[in-house]
Legacy VTK file of the C-alpha trace (Angstrom):
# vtk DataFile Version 3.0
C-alpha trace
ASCII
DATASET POLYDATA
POINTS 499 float
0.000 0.000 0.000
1.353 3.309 -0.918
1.092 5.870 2.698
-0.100 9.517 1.848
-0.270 12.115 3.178
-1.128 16.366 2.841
1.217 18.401 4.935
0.691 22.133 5.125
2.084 23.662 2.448
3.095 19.916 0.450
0.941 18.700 -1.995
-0.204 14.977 -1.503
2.653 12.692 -1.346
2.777 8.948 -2.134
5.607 6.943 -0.713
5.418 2.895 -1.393
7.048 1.003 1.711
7.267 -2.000 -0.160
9.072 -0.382 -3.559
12.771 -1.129 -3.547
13.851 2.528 -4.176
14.683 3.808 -0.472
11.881 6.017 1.240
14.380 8.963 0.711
14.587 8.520 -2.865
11.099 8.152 -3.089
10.232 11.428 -0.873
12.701 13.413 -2.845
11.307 12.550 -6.462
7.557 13.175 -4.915
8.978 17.163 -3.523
11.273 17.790 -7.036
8.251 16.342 -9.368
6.166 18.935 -7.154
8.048 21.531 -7.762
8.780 20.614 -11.692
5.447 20.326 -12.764
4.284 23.994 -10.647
2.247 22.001 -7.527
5.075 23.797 -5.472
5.654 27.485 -6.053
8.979 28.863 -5.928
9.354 30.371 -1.755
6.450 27.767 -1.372
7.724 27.073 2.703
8.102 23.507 3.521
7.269 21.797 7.172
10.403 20.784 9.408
11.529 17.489 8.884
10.272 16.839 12.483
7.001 17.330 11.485
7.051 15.743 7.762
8.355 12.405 9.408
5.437 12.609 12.035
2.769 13.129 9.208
4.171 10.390 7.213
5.425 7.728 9.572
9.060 7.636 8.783
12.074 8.279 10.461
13.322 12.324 10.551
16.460 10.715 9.284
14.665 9.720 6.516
13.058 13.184 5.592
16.760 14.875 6.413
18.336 12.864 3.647
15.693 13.688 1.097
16.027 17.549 1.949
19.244 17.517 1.785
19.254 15.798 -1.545
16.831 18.504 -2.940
19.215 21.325 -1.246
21.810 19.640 -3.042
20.399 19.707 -6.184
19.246 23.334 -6.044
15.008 22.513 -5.390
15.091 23.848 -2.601
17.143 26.548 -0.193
17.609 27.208 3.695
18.387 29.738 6.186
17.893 30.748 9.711
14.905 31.619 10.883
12.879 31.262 7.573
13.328 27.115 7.537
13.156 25.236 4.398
11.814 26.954 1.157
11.162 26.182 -2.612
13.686 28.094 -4.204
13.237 31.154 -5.370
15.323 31.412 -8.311
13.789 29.159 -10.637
12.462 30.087 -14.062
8.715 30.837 -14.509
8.292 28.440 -16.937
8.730 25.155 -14.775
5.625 24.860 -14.244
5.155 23.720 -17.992
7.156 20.935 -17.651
5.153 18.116 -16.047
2.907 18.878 -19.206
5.773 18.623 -21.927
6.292 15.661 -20.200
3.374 14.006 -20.532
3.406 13.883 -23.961
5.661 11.293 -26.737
8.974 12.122 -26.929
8.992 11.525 -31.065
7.091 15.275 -31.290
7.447 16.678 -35.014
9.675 19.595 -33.634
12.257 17.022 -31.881
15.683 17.424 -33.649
16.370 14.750 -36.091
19.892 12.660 -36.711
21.739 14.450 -39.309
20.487 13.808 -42.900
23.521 13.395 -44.194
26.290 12.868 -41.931
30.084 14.068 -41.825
33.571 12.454 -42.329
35.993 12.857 -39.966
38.384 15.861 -40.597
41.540 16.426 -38.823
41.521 18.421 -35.723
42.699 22.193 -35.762
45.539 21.095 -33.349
47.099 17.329 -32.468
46.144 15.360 -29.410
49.492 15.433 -28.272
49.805 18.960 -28.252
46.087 19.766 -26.184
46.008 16.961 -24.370
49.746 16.595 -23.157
51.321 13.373 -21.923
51.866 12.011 -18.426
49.095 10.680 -15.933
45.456 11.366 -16.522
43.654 13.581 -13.710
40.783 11.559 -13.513
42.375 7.646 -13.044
41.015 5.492 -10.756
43.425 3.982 -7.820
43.075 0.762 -9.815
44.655 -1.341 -6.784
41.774 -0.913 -4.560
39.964 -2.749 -7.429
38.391 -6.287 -6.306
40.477 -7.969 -9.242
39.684 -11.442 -7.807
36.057 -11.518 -7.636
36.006 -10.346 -11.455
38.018 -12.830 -11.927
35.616 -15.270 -10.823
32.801 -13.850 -12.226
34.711 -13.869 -15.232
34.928 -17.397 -15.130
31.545 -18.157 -14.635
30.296 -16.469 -17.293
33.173 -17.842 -19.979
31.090 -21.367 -18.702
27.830 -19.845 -19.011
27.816 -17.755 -22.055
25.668 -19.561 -24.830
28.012 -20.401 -28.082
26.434 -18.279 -29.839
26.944 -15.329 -28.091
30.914 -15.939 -28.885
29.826 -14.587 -32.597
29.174 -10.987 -34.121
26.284 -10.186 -31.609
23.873 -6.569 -30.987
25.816 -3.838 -31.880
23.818 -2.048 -29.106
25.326 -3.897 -26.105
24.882 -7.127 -24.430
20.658 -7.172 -22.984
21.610 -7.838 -19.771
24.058 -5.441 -18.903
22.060 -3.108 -21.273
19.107 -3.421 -18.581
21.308 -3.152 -15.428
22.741 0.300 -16.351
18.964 1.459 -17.365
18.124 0.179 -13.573
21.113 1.774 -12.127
20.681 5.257 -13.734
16.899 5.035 -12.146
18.143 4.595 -9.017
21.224 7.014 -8.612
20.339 9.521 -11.550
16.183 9.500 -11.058
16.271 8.698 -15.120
13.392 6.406 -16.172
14.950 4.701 -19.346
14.530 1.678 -21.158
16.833 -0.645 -22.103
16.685 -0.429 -25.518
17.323 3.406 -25.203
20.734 2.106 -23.608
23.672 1.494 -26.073
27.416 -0.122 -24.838
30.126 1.442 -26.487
34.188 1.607 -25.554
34.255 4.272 -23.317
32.892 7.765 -23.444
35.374 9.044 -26.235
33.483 6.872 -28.355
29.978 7.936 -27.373
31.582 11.550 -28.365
32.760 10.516 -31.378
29.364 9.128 -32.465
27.092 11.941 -30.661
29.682 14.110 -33.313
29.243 12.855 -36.593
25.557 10.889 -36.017
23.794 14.312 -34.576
25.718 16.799 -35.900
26.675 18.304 -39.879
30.009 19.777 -40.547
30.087 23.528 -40.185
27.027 23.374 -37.782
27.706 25.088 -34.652
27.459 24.021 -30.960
27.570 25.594 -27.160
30.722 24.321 -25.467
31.819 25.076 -21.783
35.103 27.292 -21.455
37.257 26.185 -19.785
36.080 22.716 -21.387
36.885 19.063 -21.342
39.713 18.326 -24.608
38.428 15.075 -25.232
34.890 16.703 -26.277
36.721 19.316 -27.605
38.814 16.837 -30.088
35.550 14.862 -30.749
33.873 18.061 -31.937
36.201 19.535 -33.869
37.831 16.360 -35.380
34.143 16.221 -37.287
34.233 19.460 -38.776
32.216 21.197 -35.718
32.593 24.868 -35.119
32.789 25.515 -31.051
31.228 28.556 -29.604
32.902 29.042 -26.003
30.330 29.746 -23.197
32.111 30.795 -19.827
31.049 29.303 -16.526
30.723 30.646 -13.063
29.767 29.077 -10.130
26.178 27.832 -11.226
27.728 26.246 -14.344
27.571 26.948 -17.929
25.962 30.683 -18.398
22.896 30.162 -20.129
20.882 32.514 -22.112
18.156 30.906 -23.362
17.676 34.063 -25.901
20.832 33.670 -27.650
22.952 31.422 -29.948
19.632 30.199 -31.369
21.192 28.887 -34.043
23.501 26.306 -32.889
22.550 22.970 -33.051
24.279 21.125 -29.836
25.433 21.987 -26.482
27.912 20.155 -23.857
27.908 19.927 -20.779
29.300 18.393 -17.623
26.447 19.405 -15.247
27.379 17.171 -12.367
30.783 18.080 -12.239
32.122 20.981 -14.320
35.148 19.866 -16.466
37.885 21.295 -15.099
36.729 23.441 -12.336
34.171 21.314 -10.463
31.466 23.243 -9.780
27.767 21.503 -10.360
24.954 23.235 -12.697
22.283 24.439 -10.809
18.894 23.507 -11.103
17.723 27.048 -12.994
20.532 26.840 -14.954
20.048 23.221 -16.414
16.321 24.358 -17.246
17.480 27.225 -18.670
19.450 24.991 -20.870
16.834 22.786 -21.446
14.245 26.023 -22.353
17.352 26.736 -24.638
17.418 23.201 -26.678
13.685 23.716 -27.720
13.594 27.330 -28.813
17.006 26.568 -30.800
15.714 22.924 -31.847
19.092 21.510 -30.967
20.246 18.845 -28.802
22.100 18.534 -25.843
25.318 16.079 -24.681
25.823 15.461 -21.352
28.501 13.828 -20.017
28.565 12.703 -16.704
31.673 11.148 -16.302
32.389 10.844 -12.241
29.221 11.796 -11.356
29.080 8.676 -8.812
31.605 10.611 -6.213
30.002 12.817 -4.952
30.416 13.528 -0.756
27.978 14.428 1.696
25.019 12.945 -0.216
23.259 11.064 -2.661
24.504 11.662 -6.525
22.750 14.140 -8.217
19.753 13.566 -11.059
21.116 13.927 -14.164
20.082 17.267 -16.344
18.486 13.907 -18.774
16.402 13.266 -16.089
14.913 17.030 -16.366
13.903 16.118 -19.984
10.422 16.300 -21.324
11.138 16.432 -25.186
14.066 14.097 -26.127
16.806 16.580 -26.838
19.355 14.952 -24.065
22.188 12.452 -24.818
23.380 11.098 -21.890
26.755 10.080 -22.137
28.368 7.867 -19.267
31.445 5.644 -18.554
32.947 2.871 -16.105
36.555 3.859 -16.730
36.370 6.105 -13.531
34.395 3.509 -11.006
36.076 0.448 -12.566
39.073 0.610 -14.689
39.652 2.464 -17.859
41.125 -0.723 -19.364
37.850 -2.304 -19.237
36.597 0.026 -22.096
33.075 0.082 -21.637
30.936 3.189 -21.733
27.356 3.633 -22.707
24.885 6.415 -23.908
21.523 6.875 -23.183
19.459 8.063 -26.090
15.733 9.223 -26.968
13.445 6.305 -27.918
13.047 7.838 -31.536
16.503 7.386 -32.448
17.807 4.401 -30.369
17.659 1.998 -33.346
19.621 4.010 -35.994
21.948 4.957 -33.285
23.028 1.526 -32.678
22.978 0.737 -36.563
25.738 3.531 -36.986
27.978 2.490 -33.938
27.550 -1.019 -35.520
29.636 0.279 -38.286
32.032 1.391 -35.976
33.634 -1.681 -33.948
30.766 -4.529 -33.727
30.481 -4.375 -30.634
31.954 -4.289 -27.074
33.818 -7.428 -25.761
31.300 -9.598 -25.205
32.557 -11.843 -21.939
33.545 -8.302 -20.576
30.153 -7.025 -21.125
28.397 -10.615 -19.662
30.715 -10.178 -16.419
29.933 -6.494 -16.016
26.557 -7.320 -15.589
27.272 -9.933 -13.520
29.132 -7.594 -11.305
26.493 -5.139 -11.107
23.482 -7.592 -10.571
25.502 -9.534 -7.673
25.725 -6.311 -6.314
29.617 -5.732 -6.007
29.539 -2.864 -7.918
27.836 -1.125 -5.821
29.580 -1.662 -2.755
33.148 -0.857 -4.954
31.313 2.100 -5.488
30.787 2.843 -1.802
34.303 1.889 -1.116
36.071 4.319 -3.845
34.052 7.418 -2.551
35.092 6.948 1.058
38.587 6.680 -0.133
38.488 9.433 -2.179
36.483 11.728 0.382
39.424 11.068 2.482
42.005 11.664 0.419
40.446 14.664 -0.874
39.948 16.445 2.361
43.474 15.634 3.145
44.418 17.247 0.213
42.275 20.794 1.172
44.116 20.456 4.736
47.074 20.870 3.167
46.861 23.410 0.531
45.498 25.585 3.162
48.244 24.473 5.868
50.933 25.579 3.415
49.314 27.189 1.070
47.612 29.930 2.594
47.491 33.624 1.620
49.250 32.291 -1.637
46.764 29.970 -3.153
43.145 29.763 -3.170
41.296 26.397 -2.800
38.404 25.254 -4.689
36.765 21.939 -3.615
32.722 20.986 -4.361
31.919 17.448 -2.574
32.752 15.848 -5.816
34.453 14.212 -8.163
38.666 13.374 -7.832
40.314 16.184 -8.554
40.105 20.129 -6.765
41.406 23.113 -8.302
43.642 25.649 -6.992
43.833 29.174 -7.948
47.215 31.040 -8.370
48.563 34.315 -7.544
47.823 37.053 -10.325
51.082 36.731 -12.106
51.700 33.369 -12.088
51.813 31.197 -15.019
50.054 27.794 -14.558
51.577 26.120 -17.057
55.292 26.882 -15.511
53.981 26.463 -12.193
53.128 22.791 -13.342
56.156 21.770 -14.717
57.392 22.982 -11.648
55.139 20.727 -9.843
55.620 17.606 -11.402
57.685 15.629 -8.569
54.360 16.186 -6.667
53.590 12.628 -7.626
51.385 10.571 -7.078
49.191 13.638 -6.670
48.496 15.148 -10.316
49.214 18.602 -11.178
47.793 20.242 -14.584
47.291 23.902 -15.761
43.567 24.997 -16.355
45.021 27.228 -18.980
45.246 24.105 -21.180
41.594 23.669 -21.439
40.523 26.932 -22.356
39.713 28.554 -25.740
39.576 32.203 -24.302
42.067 33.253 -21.631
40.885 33.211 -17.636
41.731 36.262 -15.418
43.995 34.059 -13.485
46.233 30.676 -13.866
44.921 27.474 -11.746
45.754 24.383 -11.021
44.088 20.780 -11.350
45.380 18.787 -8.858
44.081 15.318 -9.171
44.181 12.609 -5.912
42.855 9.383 -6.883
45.996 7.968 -6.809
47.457 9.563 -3.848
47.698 7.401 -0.207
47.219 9.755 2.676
50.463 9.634 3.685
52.102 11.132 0.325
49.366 14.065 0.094
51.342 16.136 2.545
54.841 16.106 1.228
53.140 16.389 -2.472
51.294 19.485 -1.482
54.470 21.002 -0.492
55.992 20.348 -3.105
53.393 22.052 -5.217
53.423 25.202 -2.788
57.414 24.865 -3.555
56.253 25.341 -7.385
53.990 28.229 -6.916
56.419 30.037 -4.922
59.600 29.699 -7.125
56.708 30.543 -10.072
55.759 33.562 -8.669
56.626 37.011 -10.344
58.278 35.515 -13.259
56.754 36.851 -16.401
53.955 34.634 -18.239
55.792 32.335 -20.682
54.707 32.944 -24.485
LINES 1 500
499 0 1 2 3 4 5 6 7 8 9 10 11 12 13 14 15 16 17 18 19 20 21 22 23 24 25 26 27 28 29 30 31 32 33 34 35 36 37 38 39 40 41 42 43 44 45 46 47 48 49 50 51 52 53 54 55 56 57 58 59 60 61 62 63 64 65 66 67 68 69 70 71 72 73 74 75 76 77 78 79 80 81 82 83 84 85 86 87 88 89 90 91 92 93 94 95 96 97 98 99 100 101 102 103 104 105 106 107 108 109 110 111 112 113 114 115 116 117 118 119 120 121 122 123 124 125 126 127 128 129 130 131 132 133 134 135 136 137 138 139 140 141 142 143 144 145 146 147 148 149 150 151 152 153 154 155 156 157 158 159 160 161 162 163 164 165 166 167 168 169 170 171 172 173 174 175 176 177 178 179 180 181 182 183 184 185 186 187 188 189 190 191 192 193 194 195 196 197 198 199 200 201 202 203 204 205 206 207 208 209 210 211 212 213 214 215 216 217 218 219 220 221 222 223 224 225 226 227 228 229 230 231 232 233 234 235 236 237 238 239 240 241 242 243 244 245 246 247 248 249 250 251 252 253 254 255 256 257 258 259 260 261 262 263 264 265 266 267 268 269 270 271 272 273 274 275 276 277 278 279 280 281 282 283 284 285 286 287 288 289 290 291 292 293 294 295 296 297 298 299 300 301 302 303 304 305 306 307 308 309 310 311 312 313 314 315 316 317 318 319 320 321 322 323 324 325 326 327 328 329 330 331 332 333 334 335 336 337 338 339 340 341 342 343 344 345 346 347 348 349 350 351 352 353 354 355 356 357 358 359 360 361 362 363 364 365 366 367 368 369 370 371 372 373 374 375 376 377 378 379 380 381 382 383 384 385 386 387 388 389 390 391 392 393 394 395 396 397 398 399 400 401 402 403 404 405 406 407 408 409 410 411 412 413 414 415 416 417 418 419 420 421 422 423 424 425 426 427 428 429 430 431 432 433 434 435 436 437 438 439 440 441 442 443 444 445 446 447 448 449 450 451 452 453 454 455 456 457 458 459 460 461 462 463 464 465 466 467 468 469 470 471 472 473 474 475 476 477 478 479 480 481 482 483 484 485 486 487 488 489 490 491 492 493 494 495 496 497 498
C-alpha cells in the first residue's frame, strides 16, 4: 500500500514502503516532481523534517536525507529563521514541464539525426599537443579494485555464455548489462529509461565521437563550456564542428536561453564541471533545457564521475529534467572500474535508439562480449555497488586531506576550490603566475596530479589554476606532495607569463 499524506504547504505525497527505491529517494522525487510540474511554487515554505516524518510515519532521518538531496540539487534553499523553502530562483516556466512531459517524446519539432552525416576531418591542433602526456587527472586507484572476484565472475560467465553469443552479436550492447545500467541510472540519476534506449560502447570518447558525426553536420555550430573538457573538444572539432565558447561561473555553464539560437548542440558536464568542479544548478540546467527547444538543438551530457560525490546522494542527471528528447546522456565505467575495461554507454531518446546503434555497428561490432556478460554480472551480484561505496570513502578522504594541506601551506598564496565531488580540486594562483610553468614545476608532486587549467581553455581566464588530481594519492604522500606544489607556486611567482 502506498502511505499519503497532505502536509501544510506539500501537496499529496505517495511513498510505497514495499518499492525497492529507499523512502528517501522516493520522498525526494515526490517534492522535485512537485516543484517541476508547478504544484510547489517557488518560496512555497516547507514543514520541518520533524514534522514531515510525524505526518508520514518515517524516520526524521529519513526526511533529512531527502532535503538535503533537494538542497543539493538546487530545489530547494535554507536559512535561519525562515526554515526550508522552494527556491526562489527558478524560471517561470517550470511549471510547464510536467505537461511537456506528458506527452511522446517523437514530437514533429524534436531534432532529427543528421540527414547526411560528416567524415571525420583532422583536428585544428594534435592530441598530443592539447592533451599533453603524463598521468590522466581523472584515473582510478586501480589497486583498490576487487580484481579477484572479477576474476571469478569472469569465469563463470566464460562457462555460461551460450556459443552463440561468442559470434558478431547486438551492436547495441549485451541485454543484460544493457538493462542493469537502465536500472542503475533510475536509481542514482532518477532517469526512467529503457533498455533499448541504452547502447554499450568503448568508453565515453566513443559515445563523443558518435554523438559528433551521427547528430551533428560539418560547419554546424554548438555551445561548449570554457574552460572545457579536450576530449569533447577533439571529438567536436575532429568532425568538422565549429565551437562557440560559453564561460562558466559558479552555477555552471551561463545560459541565455535568448541567444545562440542557431547552434545545433550543447555540452555539458552538469554534475561536475570539467575542469573546475562546480555543479549546474537547477535554474541553470532548465534554462538549458528552455534553450534546446527554442534553438531545436540537442544537448550532450557527459557525466563522467558523477558517482563521487560527498555528503550525499549523486545528483539527477540534467536527462532526467527532460520532457522532449533533446538529451544524450553520455556515461562511462573507466572512472568507477578501470579504464582498461573500455566500456561506456549512452543513453538516447526512444526515436533514435535503433539508428543509433545501426551507426555504432559500423564502428567496432560491438563491445567485448565476456567483458560485457561479467559487467553485468558484477552489477546484478551487487559488487559494484559496494566498490562504489568503497572508492568514494577513499576518495572523500584523500580529498579532504588534500584541502588540509593546501590551506596548511598554502595559505594567503593559493586559493582552494573543492565541491563534494568528483577526484580532482582546483587551486587558484597568484595574479602573475603562469600555470603552465607552475606545473612543470610541480611535477615531482607525484602521485598527486598537477595540470594547468590554462590548457583547457579557448579564451584566456583572469587568473592561472591548477588541477590537482588525488585518486591515486595514499594519505600519507598528500602532505609532502602538497608542499611540493606550494614549492612550485612560490619559485613561479613574479616571473613573467611564458609565451
Amino acid at each position: 500500500m502506498a502511505k499519503t499524506a497532505g502536509q501544510g504547504d506539500l501537496p499529496l505525497l505517495r511513498l510505497d514502503r514495499k518499492s525497492q527505491t529507499p523512502l528517501h529517494k522516493q520522498l525526494h522525487a515526490e517534492i522535485s516532481r512537485a516543484v517541476l510540474d508547478g504544484r510547489l511554487k517557488p518560496g512555497a515554505r516547507l514543514p520541518s523534517t520533524r514534522r514531515l516524518s510525524s505526518d508520514l510515519g518515517i524516520a526524521r532521518n529519513t526526511a533529512n536525507a531527502a532535503y538535503d538531496q533537494l538542497l543539493a540539487e538546487g530545489y530547494v534553499e535554507c536559512a535561519v529563521g525562515s526554515g526550508t523553502r522552494v527556491a526562489s530562483a527558478l524560471p517561470s516556466h517550470v511549471a510547464p514541464r510536467a505537461r511537456q512531459r506528458e506527452r511522446q517524446t517523437r514530437s514533429a519539432k524534436a531534432p532529427l539525426l543528421s540527414r547526411r552525416g560528416t567524415q571525420l576531418t583532422a583536428a585544428t591542433r594534435s592530441a598530443d599537443s592539447v592533451e599533453g602526456r603524463g598521468p590522466a587527472i581523472g584515473a582510478p586507484d586501480v589497486s583498490a579494485f576487487p580484481l579477484k572476484q572479477w576474476k571469478r565472475l569472469m569465469a563463470r560467465q566464460i562457462e555460461a555464455l551460450p556459443r552463440d553469443q561468442l559470434a558478431y552479436t547486438r551492436s547495441a550492447g549485451y541485454a543484460p548489462l544493457r538493462s542493469a545500467i537502465a536500472e542503475h541510472l533510475g536509481r542514482t540519476r532518477g532517469m526512467s529509461v529503457s533498455p533499448k534506449q541504452v547502447i554499450v560502447v568503448a568508453g565515453a570518447q566513443h559515445a563523443l565521437d558518435l554523438a559528433a558525426r551521427l547528430f551533428l553536420d560539418h560547419g554546424d555550430s554548438m555551445l561548449f563550456e570554457d574552460p572545457g573538457y579536450l576530449g569533447a573538444r577533439i571529438a567536436f572539432l575532429a568532425a568538422g564542428v565549429t565551437l562557440r565558447p560559453v564561460p562558466v561561473d559558479a552555477e555552471g555553464m551561463v545560459v541565455d536561453a535568448t541567444r545562440h539560437t542557431e547552434a545545433r548542440a550543447a555540452y555539458i558536464t552538469p554534475a561536475h564541471q570539467y575542469p573546475l568542479g562546480m555543479t549546474m544548478s537547477l535554474a541553470r540546467r532548465l534554462a538549458l533545457l528552455e534553450w534546446a527547444e527554442k534553438a531545436n538543438a540537442w544537448i550532450f551530457e557527459d557525466d563522467y564521475d558523477g558517482e563521487y560525490r560527498y555528503g550525499s546522494d549523486p545528483l539527477s542527471a540534467l536527462a532526467s529534467l527532460d520532457a522532449s528528447g533533446r538529451v544524450i546522456y553520455i556515461g562511462t565505467f573507466s572512472k568507477v572500474l578501470f579504464p582498461g575495461l573500455r566500456i561506456g554507454f549512452m543513453v538516447v531518446p526512444p526515436n533514435v535508439a535503433g539508428r543509433v546503434a545501426s551507426a555504432r555497428g559500423f564502428t567496432d561490432r560491438h563491445s567485448p562480449i565476456i567483458e560485457q556478460a561479467t559487467l553485468a554480472a558484477f552489477m546484478r551480484s551487487g559488487a559494484f555497488a559496494r566498490h562504489v561505496r568503497r572508492m568514494r570513502s577513499m576518495y572523500e578522504e584523500r580529498r579532504a586531506a588534500v584541502v588540509r594541506a593546501l590551506e596548511r601551506h598554502g595559505r594567503g598564496l593559493v586559493d582552494v576550490e573543492a565541491p563534494q565531488t568528483g577526484m580532482h580540486v582546483t587551486v587558484w594562483l597568484p595574479h602573475q603566475a603562469d600555470d603552465t610553468r607552475v606545473a612543470e614545476g610541480a611535477a615531482s608532486a607525484a602521485p598527486l596530479v598537477v595540470l594547468p587549467i590554462s590548457g583547457y581553455c579557448m579564451r584566456p581566464l583572469p587568473r592561472g589554476g591548477l588541477q590537482v588530481g588525488f585518486a591515486q594519492a595514499p594519505i600519507a604522500s598528500i602532505e609532502p606532495a602538497v608542499r611540493r606544489i606550494v614549492e612550485a607556486v612560490r619559485t613561479c611567482k613574479g616571473r613573467e607569463p611564458g609565451p
